[in-house]
C-alpha positions as CSV (number, residue, x, y, z in Angstrom):
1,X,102.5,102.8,15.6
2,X,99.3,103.7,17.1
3,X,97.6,101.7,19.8
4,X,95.1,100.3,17.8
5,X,97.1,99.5,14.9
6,X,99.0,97.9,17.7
7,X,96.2,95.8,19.0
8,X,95.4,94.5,15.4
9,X,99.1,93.4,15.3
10,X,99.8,91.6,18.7
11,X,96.2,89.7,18.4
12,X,96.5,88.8,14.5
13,X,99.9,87.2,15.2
14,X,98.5,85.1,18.0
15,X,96.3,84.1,15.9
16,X,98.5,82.7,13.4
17,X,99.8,80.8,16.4
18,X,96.1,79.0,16.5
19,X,96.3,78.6,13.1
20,X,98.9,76.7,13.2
21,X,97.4,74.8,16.0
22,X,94.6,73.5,14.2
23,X,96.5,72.7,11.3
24,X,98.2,70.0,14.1
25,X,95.1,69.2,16.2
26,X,92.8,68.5,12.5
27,X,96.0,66.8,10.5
28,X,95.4,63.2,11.7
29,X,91.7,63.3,10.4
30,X,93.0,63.8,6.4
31,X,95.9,61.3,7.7
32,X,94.1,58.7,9.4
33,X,94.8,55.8,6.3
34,X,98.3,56.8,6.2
35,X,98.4,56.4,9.7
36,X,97.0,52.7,10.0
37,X,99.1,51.6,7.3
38,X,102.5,53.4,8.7
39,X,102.1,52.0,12.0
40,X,99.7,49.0,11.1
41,X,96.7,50.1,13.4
42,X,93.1,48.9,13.3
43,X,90.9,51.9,12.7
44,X,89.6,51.8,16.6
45,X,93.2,52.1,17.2
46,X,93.8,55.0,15.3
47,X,90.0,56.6,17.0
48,X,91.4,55.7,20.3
49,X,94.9,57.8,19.4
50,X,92.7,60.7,18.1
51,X,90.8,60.4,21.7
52,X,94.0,60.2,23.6
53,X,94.9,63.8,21.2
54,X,91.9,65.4,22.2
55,X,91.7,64.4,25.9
56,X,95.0,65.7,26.6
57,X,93.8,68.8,24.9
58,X,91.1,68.4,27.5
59,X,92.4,67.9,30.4
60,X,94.9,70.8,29.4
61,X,92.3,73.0,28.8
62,X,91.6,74.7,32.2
63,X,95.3,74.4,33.4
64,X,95.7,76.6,29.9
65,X,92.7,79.0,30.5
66,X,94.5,79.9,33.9
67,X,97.9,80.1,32.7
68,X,97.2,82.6,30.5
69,X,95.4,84.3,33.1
70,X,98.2,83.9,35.3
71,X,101.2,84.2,33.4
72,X,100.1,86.2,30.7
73,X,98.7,84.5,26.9
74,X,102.8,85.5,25.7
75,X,103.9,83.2,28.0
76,X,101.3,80.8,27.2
77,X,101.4,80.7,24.1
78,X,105.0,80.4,23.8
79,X,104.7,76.9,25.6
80,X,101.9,75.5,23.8
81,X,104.1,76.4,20.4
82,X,106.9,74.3,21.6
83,X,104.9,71.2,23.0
84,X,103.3,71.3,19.5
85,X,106.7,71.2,17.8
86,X,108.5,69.0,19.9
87,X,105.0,66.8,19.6
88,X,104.6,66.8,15.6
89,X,108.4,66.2,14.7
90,X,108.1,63.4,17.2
91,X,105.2,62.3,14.9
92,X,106.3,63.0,11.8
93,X,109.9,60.6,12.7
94,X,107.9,58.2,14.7
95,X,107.9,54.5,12.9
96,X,105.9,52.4,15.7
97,X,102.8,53.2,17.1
98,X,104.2,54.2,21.3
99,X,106.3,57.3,19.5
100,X,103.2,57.9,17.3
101,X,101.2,58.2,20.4
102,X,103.8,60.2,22.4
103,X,103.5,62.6,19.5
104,X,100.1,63.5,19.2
105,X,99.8,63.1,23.1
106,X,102.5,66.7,23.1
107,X,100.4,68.5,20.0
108,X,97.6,67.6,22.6
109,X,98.5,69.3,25.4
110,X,100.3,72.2,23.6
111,X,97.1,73.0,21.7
112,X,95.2,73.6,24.6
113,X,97.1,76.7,25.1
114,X,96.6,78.5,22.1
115,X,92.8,79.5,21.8
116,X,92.1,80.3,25.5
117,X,95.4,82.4,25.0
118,X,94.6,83.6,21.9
119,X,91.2,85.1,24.1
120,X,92.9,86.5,26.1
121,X,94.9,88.4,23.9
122,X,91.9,90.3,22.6
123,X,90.5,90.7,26.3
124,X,93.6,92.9,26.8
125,X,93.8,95.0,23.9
126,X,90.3,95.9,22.6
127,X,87.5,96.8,24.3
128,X,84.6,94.8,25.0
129,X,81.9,95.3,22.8
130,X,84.4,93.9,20.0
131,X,84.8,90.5,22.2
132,X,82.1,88.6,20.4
133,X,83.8,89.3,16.6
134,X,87.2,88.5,17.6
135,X,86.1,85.3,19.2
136,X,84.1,85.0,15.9
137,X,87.2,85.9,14.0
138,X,89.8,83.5,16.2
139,X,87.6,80.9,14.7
140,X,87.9,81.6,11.2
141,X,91.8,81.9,12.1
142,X,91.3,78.0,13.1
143,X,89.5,77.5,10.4
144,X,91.9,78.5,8.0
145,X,94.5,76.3,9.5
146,X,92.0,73.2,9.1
147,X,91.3,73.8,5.3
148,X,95.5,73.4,5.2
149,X,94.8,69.9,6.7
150,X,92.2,68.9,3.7
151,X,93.3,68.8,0.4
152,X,97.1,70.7,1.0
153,X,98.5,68.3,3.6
154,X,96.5,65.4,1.3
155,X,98.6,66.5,-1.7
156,X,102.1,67.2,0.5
157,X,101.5,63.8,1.8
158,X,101.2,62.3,-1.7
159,X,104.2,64.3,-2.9
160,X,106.6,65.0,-0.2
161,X,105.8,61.8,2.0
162,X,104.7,61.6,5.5
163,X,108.1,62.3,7.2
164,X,109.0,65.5,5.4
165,X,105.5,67.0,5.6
166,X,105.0,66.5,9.4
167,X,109.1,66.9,10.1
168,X,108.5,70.1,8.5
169,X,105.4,71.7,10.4
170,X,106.8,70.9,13.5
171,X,109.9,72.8,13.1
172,X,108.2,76.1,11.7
173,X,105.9,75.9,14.8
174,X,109.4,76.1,16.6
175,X,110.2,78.8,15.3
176,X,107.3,80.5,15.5
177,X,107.4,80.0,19.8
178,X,110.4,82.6,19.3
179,X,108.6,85.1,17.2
180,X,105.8,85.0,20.0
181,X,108.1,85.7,22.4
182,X,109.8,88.4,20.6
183,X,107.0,90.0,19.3
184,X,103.5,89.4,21.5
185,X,102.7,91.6,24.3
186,X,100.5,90.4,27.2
187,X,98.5,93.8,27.3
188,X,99.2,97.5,26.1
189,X,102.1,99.3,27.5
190,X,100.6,101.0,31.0
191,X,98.2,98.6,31.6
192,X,97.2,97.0,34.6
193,X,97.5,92.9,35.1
194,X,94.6,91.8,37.3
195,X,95.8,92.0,40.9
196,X,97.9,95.3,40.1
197,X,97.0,98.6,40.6
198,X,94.0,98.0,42.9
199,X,92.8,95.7,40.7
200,X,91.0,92.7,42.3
201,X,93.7,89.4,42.4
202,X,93.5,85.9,41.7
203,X,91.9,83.6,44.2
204,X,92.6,80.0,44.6
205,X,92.6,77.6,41.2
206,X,89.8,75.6,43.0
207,X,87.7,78.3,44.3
208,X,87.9,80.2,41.4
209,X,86.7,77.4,39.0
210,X,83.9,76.4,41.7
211,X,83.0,80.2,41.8
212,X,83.1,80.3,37.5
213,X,80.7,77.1,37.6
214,X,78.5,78.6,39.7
215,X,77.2,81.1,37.5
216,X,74.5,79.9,34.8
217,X,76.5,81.7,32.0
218,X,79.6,79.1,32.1
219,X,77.1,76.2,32.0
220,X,75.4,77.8,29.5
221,X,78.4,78.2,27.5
222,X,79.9,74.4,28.2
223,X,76.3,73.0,26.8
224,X,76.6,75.3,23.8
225,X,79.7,74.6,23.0
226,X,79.1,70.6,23.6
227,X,76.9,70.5,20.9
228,X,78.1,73.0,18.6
229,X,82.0,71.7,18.6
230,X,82.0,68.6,19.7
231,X,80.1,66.9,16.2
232,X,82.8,69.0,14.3
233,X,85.9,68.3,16.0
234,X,84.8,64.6,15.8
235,X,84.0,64.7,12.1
236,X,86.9,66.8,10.9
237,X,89.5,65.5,13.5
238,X,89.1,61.8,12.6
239,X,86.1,60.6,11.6
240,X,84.4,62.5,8.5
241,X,87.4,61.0,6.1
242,X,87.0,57.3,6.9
243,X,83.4,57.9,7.4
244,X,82.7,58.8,3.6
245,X,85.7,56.9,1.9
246,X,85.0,53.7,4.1
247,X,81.2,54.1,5.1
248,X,80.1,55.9,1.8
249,X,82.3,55.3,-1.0
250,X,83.1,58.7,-1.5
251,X,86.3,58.5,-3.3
252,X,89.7,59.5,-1.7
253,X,89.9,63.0,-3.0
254,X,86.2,63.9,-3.2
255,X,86.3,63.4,0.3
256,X,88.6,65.7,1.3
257,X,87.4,68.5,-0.6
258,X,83.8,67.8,1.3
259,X,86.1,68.3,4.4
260,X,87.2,71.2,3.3
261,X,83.8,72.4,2.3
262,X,82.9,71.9,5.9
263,X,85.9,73.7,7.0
264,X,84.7,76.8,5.1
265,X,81.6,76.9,6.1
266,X,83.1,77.4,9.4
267,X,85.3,80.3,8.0
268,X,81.9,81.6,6.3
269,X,79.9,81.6,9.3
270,X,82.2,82.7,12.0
271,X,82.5,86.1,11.3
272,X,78.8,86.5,10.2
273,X,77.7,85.0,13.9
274,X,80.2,87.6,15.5
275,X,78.8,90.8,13.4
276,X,75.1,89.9,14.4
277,X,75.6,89.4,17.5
278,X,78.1,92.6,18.1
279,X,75.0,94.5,16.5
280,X,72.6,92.4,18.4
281,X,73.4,90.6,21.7
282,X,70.2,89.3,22.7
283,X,70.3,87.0,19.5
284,X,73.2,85.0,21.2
285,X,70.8,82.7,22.5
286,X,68.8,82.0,20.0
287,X,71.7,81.3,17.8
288,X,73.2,79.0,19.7
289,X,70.0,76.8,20.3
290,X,68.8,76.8,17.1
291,X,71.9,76.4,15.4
292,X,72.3,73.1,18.4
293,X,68.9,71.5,16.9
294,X,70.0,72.2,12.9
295,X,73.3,70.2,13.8
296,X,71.1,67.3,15.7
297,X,68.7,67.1,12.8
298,X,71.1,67.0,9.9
299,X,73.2,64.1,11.7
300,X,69.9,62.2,12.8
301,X,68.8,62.1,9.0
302,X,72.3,61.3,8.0
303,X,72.9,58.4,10.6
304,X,69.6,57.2,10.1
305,X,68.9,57.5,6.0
306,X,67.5,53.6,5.5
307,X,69.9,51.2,4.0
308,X,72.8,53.8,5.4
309,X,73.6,55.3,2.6
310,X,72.5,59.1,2.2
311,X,72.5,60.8,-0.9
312,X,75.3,63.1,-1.9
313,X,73.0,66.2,-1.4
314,X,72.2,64.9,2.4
315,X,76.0,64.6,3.2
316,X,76.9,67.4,1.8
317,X,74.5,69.7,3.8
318,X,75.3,67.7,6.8
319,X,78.6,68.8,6.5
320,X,77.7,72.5,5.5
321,X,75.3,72.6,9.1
322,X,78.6,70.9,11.3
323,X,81.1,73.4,10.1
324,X,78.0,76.3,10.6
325,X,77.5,74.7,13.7
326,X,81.3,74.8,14.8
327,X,81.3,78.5,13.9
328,X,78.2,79.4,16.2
329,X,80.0,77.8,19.2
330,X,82.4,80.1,19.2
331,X,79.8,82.2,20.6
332,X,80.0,80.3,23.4
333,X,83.2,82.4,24.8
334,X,81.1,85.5,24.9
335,X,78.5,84.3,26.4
336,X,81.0,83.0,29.7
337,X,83.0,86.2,29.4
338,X,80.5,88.4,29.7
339,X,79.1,86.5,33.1
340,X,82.5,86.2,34.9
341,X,84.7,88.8,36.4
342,X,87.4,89.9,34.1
343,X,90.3,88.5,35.9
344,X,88.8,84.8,36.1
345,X,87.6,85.3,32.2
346,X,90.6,82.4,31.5
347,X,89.3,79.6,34.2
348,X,85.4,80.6,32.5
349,X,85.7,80.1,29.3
350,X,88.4,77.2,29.7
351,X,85.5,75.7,31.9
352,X,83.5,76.0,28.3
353,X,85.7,75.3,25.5
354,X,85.5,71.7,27.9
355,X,82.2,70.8,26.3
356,X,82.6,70.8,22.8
357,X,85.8,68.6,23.5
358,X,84.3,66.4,25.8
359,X,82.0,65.5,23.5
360,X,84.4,65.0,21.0
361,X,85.9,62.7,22.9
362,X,83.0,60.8,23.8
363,X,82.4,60.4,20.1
364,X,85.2,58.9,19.5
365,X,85.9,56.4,22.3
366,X,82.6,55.1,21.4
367,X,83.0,54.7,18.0
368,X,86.4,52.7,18.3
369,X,84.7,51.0,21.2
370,X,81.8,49.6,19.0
371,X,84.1,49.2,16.2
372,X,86.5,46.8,18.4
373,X,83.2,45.1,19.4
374,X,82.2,44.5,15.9
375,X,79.9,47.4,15.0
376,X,78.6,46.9,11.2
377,X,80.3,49.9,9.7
378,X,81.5,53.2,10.8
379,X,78.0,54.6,9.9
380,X,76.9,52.5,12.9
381,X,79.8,53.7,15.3
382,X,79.1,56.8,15.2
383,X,75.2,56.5,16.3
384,X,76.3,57.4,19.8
385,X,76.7,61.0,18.5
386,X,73.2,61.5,18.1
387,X,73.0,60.6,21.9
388,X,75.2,63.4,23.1
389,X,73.9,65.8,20.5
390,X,69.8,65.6,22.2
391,X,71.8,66.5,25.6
392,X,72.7,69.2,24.1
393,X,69.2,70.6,22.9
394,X,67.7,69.9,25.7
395,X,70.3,71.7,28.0
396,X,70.1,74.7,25.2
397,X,66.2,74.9,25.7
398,X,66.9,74.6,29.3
399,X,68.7,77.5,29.6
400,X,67.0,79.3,27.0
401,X,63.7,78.9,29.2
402,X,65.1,80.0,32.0
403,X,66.5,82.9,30.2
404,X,63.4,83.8,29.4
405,X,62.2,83.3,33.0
406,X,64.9,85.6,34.5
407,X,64.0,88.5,31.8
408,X,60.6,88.6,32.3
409,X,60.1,87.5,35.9
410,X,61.2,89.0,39.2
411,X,64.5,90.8,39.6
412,X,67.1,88.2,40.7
413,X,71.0,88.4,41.8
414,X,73.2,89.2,39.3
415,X,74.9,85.4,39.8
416,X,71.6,83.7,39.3
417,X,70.8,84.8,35.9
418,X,71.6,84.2,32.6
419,X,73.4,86.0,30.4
420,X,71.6,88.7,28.8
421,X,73.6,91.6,28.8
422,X,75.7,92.7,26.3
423,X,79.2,92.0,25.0
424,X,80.7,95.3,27.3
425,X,79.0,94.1,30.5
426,X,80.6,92.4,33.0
427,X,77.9,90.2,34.8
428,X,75.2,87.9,33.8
């Protein structure tokens, strides 16, 4: 087999592995009803288990980002396949809320290994210039794994029942950590791991994250990816089914295909942000920014439609601009591996896939937190979105000023600008 028939190999199978990974992380959002009546939870409840989900996956997500910079994206991947496993049969036998919790806590922390891993993959086995489409393309890989968590897991849910269809993902993940390890490669055959061959090494965990912070393109990154992600991790994850069955009277099965609608207008978009900006790197910015302010302004009218209660039209475009949105952060991953050195790319873009999860987050503790103190509706809850989403636009026209600053003003050390180079480069 030749090498690049090779490459296309290794990196499609990992990722399958994220795939599979978002089919776990999204699966509670489609499952959410089930869940409260299962395991007789309040709807804050059930948000604060989706938060506990997604800040493991947080937390994770450096630790993950250097492991597979460490001990290779295989490696890496092979643990986060087995957490996930372990983590969904758990949930898919559990019968009282503590071994729900457990569950989802594992398919957490496993998940944060597959994307950064998956990243890495491609970092080793194509050049650089095609970084930007297979980030793009890692997405729709995701994305594909989230429409399985729309209407399929809805229908296996109605059919096969909640234990069989969760019992059942969790051991094919299982068994999928053994075809990783059989069957991905960390890099081609002959080449170097950073620290070999003359290559620079690792430094410290701490230093290196202080050093990847440091440089304007990983911020950069973290805020595009804030306010990109986080509004469609929190809608898709948890709150977009309860939100139109409970908050708009969208019936049960109408709202799932809107889900899914949103979930392929991720898979539509990713690949078209990564061709334009493989052609075309300058337009990164611009993308990301005004992309940011489409996602604030569809969610402000939304949220804010009097009497609370949007037309069909206004939701569905909504959703059309989160899962567009969600697609465009994946640009994010360029933008912080094109400012960082190549063997601290994990710790970089671990640093930004943070954002869009910590905003996710915060969505959702605040929405079970005004729910448990009595908020109206869910429409209500989820006001606090709109917050985090005008920190984002005004970090992206932030950085997009001073962007503009560094190009057309004096020269400046590499560390202290931007990102403007292309996908291939190696500094900002």
């Amino acid at each position: 087999m030749d090498g690049n028939r090779r490459a296309w190999l290794v990196w499609g199978l990992a990722a399958g592995f994220y795939l599979v990974a978002l089919f776990h992380r999204m699966s509670l959002g489609v499952a959410s009803l089930d869940a409260q009546r299962r395991f007789d939870l309040s709807p804050g409840t059930i948000a604060t288990l989706s938060a506990l989900q997604l800040g493991l996956y947080l937390v994770m997500t450096i630790p993950a980002g250097l492991a597979a910079d460490r001990i290779g994206p295989r490696r890496a991947l092979a643990i986060g396949l087995v957490a996930m496993a372990i983590g969904e049969t758990t949930f898919g036998l559990a019968t009282s809320a503590p071994f729900a919790l457990g569950g989802r806590a594992l398919v957490g922390a496993g998940d944060a290994f597959m994307f950064l891993s998956v990243l890495r993959v491609a970092q080793n086995w194509f050049p650089a210039h095609r970084y930007a489409l297979l980030a793009s393309l890692t997405g729709l890989a995701g994305a594909l794994g989230q429409i399985g968590t729309t209407v399929p897991l809805g229908l296996s849910l109605d059919g096969a029942g909640w234990t069989a269809t969760f019992v059942t993902s969790g051991l094919v993940t299982g068994a999928l950590a053994i075809l990783c390890l059989r069957a991905v490669r960390d890099r081609p055959a002959g080449a170097h791991a950073p620290g070999a061959g003359g290559a620079p090494g690792h430094d410290p965990i701490l230093r290196t994250l202080r050093a990847a912070w440091a440089r304007p393109a990983t911020r950069h990154a973290f805020w595009a990816h804030f306010g990109l992600m986080g509004p469609f991790v929190a809608i898709t994850a948890l709150w977009g089914y309860p939100y139109l069955v409970r908050a708009q009277d969208v019936a049960p099965g109408v709202a799932r295909t809107w889900l899914m609608i949103c979930v392929i207008a991720f898979a539509v978009s990713a690949p078209l942000f990564g061709a334009i900006v493989a052609r075309a790197p300058g337009t990164r910015t611009g993308l990301l920014l005004g992309t940011t302010l489409a996602v604030a302004c569809a969610w402000a009218a939304t949220l804010l439609w009097p009497g609370g209660h949007p037309p069909a039209v206004v939701l569905l475009v909504t959703l059309v601009v989160t899962g567009t949105g969600g697609a465009c952060a994946m640009l994010a991953f360029d933008v912080a591996r094109a400012g960082n050195p190549a063997q601290s790319a994990g710790g970089a873009t671990g640093l930004a896939n943070t954002g869009g999860f910590s905003a996710a987050v915060g969505v959702q503790l605040a929405a079970a937190g005004m729910l448990h103190l009595g908020a109206a509706s869910i429409q209500v809850a989820l006001l606090p979105m709109l917050g985090l989403l005008a920190l984002a636009c005004v970090q992206g026209v932030r950085f997009a000023l001073a962007g503009r600053g560094a190009a057309g003003g004096p020269a400046q050390p590499a560390a202290n600008r931007l990102v403007t180079a292309t996908p291939g480069s190696s500094a900002a």
